[in-house]
mmCIF file of the N, C-alpha and C atoms, coordinates in Angstrom:
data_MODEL
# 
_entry.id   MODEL 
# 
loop_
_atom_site.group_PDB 
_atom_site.id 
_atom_site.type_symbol 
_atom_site.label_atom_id 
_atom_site.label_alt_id 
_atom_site.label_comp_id 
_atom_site.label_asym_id 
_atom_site.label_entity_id 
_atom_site.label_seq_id 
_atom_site.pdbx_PDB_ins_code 
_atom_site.Cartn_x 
_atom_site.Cartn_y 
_atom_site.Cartn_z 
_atom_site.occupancy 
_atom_site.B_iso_or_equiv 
_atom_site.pdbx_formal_charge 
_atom_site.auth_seq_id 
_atom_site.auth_comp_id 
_atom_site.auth_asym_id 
_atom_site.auth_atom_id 
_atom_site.pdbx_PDB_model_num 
ATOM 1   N N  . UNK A 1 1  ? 53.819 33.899 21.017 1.00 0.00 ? 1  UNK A N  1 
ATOM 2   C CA . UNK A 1 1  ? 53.268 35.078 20.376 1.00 0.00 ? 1  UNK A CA 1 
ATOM 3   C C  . UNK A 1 1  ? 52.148 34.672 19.415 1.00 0.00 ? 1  UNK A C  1 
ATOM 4   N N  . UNK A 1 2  ? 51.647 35.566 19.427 1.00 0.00 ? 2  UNK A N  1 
ATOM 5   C CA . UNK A 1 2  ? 50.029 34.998 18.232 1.00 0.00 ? 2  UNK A CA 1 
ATOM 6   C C  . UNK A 1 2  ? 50.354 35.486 16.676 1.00 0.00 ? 2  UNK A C  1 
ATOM 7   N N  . UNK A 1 3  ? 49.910 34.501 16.134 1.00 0.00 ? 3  UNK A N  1 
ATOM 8   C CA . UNK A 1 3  ? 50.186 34.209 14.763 1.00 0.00 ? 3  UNK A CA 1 
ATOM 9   C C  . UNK A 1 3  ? 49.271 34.986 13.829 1.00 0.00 ? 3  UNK A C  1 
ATOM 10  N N  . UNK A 1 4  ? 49.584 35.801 13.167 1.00 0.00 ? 4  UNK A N  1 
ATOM 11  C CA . UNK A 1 4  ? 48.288 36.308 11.768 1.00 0.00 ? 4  UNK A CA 1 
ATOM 12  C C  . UNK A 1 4  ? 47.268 35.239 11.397 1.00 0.00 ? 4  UNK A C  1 
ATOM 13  N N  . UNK A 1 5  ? 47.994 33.729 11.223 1.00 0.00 ? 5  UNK A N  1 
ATOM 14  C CA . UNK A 1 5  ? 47.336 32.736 10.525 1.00 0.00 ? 5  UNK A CA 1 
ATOM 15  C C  . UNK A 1 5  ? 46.721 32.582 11.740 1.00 0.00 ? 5  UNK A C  1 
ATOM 16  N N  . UNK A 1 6  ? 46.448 32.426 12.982 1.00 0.00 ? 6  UNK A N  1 
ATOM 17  C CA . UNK A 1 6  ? 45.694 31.788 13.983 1.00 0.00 ? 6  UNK A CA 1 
ATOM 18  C C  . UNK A 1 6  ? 44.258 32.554 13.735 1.00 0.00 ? 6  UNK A C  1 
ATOM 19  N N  . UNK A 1 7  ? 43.827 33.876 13.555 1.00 0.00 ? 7  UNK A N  1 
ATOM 20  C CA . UNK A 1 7  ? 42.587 34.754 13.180 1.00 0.00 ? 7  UNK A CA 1 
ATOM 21  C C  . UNK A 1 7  ? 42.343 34.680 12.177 1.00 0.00 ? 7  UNK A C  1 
ATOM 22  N N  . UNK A 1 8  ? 43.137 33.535 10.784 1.00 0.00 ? 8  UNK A N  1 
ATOM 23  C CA . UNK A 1 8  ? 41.986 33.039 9.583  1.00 0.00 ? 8  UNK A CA 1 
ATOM 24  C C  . UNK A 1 8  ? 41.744 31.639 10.034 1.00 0.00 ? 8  UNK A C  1 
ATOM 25  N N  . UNK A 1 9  ? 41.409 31.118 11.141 1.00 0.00 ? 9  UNK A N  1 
ATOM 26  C CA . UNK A 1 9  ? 41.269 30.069 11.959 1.00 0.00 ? 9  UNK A CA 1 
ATOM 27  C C  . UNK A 1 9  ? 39.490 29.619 11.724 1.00 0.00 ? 9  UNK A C  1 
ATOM 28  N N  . UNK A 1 10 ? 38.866 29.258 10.790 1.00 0.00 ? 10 UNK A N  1 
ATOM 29  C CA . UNK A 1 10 ? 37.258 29.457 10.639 1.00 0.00 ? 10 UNK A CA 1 
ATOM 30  C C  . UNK A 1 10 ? 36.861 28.448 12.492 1.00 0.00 ? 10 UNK A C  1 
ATOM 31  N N  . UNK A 1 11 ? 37.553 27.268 12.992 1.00 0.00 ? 11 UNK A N  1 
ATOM 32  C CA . UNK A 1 11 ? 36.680 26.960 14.390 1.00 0.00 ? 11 UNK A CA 1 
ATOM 33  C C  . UNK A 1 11 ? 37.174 28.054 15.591 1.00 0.00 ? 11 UNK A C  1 
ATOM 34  N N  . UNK A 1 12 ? 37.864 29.070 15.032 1.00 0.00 ? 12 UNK A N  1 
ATOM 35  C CA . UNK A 1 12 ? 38.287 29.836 16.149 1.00 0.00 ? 12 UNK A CA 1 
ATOM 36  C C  . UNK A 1 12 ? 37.660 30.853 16.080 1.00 0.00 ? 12 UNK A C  1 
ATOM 37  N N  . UNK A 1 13 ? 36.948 31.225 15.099 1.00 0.00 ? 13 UNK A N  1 
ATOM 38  C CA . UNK A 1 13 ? 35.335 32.623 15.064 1.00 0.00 ? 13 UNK A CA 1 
ATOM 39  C C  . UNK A 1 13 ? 34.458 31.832 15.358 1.00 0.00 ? 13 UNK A C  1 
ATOM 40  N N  . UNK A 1 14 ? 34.209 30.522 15.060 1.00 0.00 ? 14 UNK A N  1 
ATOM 41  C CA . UNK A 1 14 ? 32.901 30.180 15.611 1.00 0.00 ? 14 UNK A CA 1 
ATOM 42  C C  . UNK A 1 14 ? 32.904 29.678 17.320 1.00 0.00 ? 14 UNK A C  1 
ATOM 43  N N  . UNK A 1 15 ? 34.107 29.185 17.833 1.00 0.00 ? 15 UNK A N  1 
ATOM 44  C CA . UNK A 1 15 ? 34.099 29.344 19.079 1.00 0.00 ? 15 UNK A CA 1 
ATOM 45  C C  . UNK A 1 15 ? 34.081 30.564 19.700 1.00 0.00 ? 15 UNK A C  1 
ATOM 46  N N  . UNK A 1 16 ? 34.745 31.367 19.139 1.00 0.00 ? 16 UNK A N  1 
ATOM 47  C CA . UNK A 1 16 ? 34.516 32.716 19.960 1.00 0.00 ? 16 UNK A CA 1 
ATOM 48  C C  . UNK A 1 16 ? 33.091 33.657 19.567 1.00 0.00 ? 16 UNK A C  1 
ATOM 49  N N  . UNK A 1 17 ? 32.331 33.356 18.427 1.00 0.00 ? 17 UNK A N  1 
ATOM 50  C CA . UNK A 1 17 ? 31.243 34.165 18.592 1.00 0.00 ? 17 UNK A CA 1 
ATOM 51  C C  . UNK A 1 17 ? 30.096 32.881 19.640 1.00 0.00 ? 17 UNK A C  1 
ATOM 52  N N  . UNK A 1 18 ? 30.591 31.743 19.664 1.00 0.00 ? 18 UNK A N  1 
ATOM 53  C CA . UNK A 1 18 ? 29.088 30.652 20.238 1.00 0.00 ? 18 UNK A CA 1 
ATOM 54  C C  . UNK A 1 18 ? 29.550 31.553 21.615 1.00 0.00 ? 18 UNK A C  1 
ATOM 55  N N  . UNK A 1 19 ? 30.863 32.162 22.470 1.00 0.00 ? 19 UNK A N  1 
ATOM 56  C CA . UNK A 1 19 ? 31.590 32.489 23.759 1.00 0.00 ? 19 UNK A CA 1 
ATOM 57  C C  . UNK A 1 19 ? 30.619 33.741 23.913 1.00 0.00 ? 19 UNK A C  1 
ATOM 58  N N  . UNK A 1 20 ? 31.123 34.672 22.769 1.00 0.00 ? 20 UNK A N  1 
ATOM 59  C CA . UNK A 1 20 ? 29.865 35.963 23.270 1.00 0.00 ? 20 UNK A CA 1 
ATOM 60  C C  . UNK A 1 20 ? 28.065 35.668 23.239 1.00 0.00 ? 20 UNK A C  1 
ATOM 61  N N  . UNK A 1 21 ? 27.909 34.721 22.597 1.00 0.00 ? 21 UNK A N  1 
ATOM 62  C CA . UNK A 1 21 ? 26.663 34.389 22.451 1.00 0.00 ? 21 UNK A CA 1 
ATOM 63  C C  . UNK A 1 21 ? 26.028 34.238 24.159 1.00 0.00 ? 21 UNK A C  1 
ATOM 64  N N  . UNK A 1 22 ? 26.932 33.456 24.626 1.00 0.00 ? 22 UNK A N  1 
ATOM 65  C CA . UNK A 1 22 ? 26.869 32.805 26.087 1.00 0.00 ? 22 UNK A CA 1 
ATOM 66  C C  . UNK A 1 22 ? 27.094 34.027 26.968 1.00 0.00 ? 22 UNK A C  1 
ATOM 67  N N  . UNK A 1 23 ? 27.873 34.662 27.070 1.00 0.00 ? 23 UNK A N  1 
ATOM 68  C CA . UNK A 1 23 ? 28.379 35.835 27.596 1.00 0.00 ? 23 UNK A CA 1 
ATOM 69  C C  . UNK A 1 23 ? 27.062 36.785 28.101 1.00 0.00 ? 23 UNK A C  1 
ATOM 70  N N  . UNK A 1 24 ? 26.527 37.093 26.527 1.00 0.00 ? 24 UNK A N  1 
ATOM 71  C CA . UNK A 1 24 ? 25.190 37.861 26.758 1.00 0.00 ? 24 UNK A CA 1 
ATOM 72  C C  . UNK A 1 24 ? 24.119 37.228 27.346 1.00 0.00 ? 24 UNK A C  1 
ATOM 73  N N  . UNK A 1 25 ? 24.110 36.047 27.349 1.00 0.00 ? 25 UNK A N  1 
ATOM 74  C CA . UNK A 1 25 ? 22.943 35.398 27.691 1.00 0.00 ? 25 UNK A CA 1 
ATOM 75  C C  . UNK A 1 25 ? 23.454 35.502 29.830 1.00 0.00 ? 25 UNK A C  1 
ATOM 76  N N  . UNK A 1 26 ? 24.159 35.295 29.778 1.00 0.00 ? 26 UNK A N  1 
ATOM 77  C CA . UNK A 1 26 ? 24.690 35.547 31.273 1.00 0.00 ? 26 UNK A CA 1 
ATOM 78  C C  . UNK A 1 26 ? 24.381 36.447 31.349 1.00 0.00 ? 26 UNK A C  1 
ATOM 79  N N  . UNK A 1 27 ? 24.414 38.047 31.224 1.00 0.00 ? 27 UNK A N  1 
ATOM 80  C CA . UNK A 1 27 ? 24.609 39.447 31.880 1.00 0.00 ? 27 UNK A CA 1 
ATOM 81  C C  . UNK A 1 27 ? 23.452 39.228 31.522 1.00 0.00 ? 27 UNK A C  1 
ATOM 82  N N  . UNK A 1 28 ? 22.349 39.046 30.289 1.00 0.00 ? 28 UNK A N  1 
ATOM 83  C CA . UNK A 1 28 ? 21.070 39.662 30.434 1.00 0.00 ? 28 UNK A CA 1 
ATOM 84  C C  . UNK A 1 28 ? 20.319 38.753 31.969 1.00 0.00 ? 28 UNK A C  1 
ATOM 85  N N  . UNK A 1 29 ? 21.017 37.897 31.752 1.00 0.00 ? 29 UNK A N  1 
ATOM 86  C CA . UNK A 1 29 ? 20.216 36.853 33.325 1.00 0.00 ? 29 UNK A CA 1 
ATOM 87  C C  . UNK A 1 29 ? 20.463 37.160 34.856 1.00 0.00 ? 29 UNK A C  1 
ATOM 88  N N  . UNK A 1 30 ? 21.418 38.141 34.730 1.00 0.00 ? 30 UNK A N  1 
ATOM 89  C CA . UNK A 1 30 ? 22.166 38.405 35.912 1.00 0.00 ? 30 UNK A CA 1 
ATOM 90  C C  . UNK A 1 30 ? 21.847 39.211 36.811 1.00 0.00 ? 30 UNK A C  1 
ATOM 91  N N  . UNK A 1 31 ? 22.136 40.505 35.040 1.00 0.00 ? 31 UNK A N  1 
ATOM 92  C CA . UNK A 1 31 ? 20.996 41.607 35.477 1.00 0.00 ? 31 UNK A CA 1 
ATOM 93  C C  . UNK A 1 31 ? 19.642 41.961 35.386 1.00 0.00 ? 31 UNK A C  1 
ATOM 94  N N  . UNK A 1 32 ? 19.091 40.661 34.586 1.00 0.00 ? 32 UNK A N  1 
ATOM 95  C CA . UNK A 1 32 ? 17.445 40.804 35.064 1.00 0.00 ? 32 UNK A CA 1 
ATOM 96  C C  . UNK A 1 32 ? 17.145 41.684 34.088 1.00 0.00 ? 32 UNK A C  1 
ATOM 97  N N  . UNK A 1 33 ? 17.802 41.895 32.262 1.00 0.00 ? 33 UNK A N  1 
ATOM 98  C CA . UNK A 1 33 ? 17.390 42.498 31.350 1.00 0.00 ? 33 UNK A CA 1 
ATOM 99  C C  . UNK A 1 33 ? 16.667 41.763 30.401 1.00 0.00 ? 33 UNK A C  1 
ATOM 100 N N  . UNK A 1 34 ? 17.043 40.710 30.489 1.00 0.00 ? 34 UNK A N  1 
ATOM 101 C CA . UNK A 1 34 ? 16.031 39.518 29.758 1.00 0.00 ? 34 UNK A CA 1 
ATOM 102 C C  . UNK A 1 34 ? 16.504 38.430 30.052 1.00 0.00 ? 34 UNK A C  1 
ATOM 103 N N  . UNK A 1 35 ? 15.413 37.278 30.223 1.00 0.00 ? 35 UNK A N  1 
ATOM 104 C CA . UNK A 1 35 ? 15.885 35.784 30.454 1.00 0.00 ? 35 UNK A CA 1 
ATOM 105 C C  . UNK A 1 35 ? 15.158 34.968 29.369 1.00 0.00 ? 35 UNK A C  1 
ATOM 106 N N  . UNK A 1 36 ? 16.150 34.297 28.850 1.00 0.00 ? 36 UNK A N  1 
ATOM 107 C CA . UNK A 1 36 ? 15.349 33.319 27.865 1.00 0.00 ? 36 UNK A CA 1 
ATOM 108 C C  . UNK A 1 36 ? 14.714 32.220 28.466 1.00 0.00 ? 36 UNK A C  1 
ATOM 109 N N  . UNK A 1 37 ? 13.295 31.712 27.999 1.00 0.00 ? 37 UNK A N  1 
ATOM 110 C CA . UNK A 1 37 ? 12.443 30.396 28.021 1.00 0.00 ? 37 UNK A CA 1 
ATOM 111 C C  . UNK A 1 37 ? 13.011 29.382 27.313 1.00 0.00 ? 37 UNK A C  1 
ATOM 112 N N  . UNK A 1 38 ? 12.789 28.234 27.865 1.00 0.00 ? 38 UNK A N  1 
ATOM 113 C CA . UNK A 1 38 ? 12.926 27.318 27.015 1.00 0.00 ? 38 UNK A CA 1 
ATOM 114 C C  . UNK A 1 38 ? 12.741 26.742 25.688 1.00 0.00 ? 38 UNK A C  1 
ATOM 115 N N  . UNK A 1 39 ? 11.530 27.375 25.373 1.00 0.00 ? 39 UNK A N  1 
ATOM 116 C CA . UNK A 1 39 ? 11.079 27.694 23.700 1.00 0.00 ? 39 UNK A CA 1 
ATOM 117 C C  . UNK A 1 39 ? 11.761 28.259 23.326 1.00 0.00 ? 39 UNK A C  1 
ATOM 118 N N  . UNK A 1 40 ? 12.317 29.743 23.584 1.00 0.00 ? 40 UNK A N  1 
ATOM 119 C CA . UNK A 1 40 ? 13.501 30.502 22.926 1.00 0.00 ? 40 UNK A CA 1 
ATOM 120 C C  . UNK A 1 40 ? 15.008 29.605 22.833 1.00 0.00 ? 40 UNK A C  1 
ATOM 121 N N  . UNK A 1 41 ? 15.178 28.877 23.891 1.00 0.00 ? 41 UNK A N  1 
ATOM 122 C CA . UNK A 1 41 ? 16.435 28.262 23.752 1.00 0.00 ? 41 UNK A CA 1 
ATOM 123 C C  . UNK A 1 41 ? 16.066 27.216 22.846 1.00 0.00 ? 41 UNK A C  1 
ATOM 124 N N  . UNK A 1 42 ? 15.180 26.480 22.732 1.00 0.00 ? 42 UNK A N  1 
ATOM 125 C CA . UNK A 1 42 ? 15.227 25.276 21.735 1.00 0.00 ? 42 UNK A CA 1 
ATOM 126 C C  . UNK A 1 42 ? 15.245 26.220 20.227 1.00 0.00 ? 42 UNK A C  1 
ATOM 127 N N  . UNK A 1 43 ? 14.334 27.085 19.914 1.00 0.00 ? 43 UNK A N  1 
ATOM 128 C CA . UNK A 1 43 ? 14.864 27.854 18.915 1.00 0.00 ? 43 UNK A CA 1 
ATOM 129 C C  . UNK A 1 43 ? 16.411 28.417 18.295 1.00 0.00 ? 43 UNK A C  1 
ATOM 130 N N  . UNK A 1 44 ? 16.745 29.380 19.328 1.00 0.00 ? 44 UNK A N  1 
ATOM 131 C CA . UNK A 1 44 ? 17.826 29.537 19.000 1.00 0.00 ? 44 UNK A CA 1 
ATOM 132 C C  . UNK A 1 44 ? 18.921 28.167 18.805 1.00 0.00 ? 44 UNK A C  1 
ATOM 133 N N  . UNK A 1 45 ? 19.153 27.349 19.582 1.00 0.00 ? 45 UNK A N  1 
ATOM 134 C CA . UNK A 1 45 ? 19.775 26.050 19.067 1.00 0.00 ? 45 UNK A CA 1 
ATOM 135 C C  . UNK A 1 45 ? 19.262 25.898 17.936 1.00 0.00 ? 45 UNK A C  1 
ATOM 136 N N  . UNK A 1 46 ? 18.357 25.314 17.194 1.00 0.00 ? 46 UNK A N  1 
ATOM 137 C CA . UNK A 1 46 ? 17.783 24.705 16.259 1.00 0.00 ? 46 UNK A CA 1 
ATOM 138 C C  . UNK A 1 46 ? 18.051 25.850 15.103 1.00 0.00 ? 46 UNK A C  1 
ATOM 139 N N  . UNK A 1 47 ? 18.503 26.922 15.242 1.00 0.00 ? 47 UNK A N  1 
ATOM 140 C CA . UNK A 1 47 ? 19.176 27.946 13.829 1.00 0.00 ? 47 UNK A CA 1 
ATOM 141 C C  . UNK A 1 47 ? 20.178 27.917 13.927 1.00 0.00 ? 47 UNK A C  1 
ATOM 142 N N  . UNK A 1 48 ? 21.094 27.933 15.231 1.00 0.00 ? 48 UNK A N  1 
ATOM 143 C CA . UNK A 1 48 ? 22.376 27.525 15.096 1.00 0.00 ? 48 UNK A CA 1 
ATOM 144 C C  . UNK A 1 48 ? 23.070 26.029 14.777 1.00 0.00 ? 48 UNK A C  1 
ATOM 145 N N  . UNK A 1 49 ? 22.276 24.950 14.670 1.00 0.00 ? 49 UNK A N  1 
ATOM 146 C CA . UNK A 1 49 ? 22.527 23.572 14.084 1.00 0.00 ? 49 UNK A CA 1 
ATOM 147 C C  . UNK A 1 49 ? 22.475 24.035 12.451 1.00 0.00 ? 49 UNK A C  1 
ATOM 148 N N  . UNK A 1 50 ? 21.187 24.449 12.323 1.00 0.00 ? 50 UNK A N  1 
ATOM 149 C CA . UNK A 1 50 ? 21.424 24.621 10.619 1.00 0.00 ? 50 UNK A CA 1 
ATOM 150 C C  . UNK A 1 50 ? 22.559 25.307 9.968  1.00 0.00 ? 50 UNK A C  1 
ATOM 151 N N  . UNK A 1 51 ? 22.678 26.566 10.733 1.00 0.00 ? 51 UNK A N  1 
ATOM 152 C CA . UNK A 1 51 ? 23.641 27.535 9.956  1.00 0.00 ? 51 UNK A CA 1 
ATOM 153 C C  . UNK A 1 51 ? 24.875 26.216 10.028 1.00 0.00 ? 51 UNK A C  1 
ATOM 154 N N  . UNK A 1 52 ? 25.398 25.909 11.225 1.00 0.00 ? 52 UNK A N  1 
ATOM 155 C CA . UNK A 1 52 ? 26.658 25.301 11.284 1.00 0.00 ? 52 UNK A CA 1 
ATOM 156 C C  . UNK A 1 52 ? 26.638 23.822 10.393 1.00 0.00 ? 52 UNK A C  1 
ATOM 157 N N  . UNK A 1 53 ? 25.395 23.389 10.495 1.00 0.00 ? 53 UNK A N  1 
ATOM 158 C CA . UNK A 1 53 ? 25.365 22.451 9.361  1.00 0.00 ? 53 UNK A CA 1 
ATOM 159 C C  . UNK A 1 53 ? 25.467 22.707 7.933  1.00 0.00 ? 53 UNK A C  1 
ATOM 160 N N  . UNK A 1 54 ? 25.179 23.810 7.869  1.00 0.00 ? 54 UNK A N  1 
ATOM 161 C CA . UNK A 1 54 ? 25.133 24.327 6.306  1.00 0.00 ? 54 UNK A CA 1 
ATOM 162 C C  . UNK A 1 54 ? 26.632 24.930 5.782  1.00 0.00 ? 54 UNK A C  1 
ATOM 163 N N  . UNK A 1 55 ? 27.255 25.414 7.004  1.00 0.00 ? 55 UNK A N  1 
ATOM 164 C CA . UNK A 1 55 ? 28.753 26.115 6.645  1.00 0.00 ? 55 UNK A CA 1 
ATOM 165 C C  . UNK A 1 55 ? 30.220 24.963 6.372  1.00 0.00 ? 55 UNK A C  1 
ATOM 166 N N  . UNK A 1 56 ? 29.616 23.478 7.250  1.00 0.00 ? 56 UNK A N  1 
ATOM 167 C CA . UNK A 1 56 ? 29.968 22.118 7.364  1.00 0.00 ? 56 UNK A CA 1 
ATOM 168 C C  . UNK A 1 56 ? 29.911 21.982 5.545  1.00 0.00 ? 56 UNK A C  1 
ATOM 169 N N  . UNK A 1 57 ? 28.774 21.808 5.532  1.00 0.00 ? 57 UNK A N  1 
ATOM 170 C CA . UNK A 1 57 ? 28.307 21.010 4.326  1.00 0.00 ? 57 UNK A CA 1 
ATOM 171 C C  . UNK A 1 57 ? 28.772 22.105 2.460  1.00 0.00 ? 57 UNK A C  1 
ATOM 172 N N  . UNK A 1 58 ? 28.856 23.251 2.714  1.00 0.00 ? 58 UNK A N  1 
ATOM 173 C CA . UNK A 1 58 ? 29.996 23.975 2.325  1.00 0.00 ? 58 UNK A CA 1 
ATOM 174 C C  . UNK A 1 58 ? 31.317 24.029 2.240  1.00 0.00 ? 58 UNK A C  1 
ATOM 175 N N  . UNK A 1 59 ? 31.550 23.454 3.352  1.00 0.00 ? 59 UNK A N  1 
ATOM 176 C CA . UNK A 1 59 ? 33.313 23.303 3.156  1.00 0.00 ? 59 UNK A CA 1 
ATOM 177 C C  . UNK A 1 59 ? 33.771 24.770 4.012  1.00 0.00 ? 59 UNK A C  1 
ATOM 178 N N  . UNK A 1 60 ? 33.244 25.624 4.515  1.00 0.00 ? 60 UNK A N  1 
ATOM 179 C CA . UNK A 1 60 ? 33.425 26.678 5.066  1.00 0.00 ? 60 UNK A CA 1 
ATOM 180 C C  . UNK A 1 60 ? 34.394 26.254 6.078  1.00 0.00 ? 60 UNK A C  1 
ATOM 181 N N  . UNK A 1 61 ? 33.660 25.342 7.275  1.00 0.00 ? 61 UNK A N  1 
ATOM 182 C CA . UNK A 1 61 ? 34.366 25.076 8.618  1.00 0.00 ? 61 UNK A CA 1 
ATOM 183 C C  . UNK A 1 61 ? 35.552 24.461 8.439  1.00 0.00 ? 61 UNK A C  1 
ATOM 184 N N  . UNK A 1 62 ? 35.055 23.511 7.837  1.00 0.00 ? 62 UNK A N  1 
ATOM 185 C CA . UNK A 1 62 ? 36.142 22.200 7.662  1.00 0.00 ? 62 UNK A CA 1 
ATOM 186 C C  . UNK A 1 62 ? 36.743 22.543 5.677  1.00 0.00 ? 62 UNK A C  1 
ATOM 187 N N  . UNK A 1 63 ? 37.794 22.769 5.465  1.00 0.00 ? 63 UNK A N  1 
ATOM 188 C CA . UNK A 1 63 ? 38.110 22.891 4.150  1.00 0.00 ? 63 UNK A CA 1 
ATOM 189 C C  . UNK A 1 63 ? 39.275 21.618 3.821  1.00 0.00 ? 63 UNK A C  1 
ATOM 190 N N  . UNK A 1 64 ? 39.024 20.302 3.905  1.00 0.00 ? 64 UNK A N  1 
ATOM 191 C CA . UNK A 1 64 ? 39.643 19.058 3.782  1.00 0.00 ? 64 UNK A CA 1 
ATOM 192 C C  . UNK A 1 64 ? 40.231 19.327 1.940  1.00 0.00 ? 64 UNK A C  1 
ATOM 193 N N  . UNK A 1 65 ? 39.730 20.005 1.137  1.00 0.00 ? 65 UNK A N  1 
ATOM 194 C CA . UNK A 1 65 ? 40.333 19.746 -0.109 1.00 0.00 ? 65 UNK A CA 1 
ATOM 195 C C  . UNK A 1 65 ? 41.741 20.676 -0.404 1.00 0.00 ? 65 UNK A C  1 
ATOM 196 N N  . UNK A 1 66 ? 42.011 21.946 0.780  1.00 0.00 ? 66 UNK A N  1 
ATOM 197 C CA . UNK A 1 66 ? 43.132 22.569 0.856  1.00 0.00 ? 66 UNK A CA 1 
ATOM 198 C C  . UNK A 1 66 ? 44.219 22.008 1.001  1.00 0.00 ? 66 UNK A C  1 
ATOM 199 N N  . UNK A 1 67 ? 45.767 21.925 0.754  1.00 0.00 ? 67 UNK A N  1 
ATOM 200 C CA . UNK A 1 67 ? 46.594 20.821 1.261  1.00 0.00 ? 67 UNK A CA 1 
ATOM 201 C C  . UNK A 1 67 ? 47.247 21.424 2.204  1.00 0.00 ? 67 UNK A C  1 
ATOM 202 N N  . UNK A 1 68 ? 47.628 20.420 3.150  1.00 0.00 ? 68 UNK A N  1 
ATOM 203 C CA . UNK A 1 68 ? 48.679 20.700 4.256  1.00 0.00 ? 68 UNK A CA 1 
ATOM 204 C C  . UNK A 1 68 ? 47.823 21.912 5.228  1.00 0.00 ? 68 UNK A C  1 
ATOM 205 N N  . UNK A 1 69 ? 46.391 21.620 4.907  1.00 0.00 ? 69 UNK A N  1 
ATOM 206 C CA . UNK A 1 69 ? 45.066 22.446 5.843  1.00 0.00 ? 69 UNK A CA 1 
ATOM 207 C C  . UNK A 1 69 ? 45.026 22.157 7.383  1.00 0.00 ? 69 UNK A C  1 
ATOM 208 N N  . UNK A 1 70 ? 44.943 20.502 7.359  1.00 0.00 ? 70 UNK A N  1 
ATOM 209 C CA . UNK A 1 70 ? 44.503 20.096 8.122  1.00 0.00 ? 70 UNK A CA 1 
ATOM 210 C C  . UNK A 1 70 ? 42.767 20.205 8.988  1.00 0.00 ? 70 UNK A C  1 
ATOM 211 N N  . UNK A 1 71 ? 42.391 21.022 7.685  1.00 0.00 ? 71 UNK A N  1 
ATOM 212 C CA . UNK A 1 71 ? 41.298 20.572 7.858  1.00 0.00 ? 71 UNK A CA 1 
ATOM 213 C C  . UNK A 1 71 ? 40.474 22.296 8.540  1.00 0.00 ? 71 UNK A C  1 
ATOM 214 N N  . UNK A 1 72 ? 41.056 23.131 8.687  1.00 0.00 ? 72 UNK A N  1 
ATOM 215 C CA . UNK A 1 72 ? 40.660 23.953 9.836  1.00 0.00 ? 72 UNK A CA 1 
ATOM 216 C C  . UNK A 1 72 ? 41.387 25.213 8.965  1.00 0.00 ? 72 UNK A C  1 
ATOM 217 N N  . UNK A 1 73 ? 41.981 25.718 8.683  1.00 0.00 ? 73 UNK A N  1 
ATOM 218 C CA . UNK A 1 73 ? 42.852 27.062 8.315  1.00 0.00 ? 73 UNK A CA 1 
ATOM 219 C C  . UNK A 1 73 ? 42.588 27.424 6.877  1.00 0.00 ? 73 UNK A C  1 
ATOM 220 N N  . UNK A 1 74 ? 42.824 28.403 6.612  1.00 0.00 ? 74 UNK A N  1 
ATOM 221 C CA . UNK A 1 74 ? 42.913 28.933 5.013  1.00 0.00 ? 74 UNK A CA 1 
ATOM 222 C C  . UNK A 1 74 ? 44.010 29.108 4.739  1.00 0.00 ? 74 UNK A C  1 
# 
């Protein structure tokens, strides 16, 4: 059964929003509503390194000073 604590999970929103990220990028390609260039993809990567580097470097993702965290949970 799924746990309350599993959805304050901070790598389990960011895997599931990078999932819809991908998701859309499929249907817009599929159905021929938009396709991204390669310039757009090196972009979009290159804001998603920062943000996730910046939420890292926060303590957001990873919260190592919580005890009995393990590193991942609130």
């Amino acid at each position: 059964m799924f746990q309350k604590q599993r959805f304050k999970n901070y790598a389990l929103w960011v895997s599931i929003a990078s999932q819809v990220i991908l998701l859309v990028q499929l249907i817009g390609h599929l159905t021929g509503a938009f396709d991204l260039t390669d310039l757009m993809k090196q972009n979009i990567l290159a804001i998603v390194d920062v943000v996730l580097g910046l939420l890292s470097t926060l303590g957001i993702i990873s919260n190592p000073t919580k005890p009995k965290s393990g590193g991942y949970n609130l």
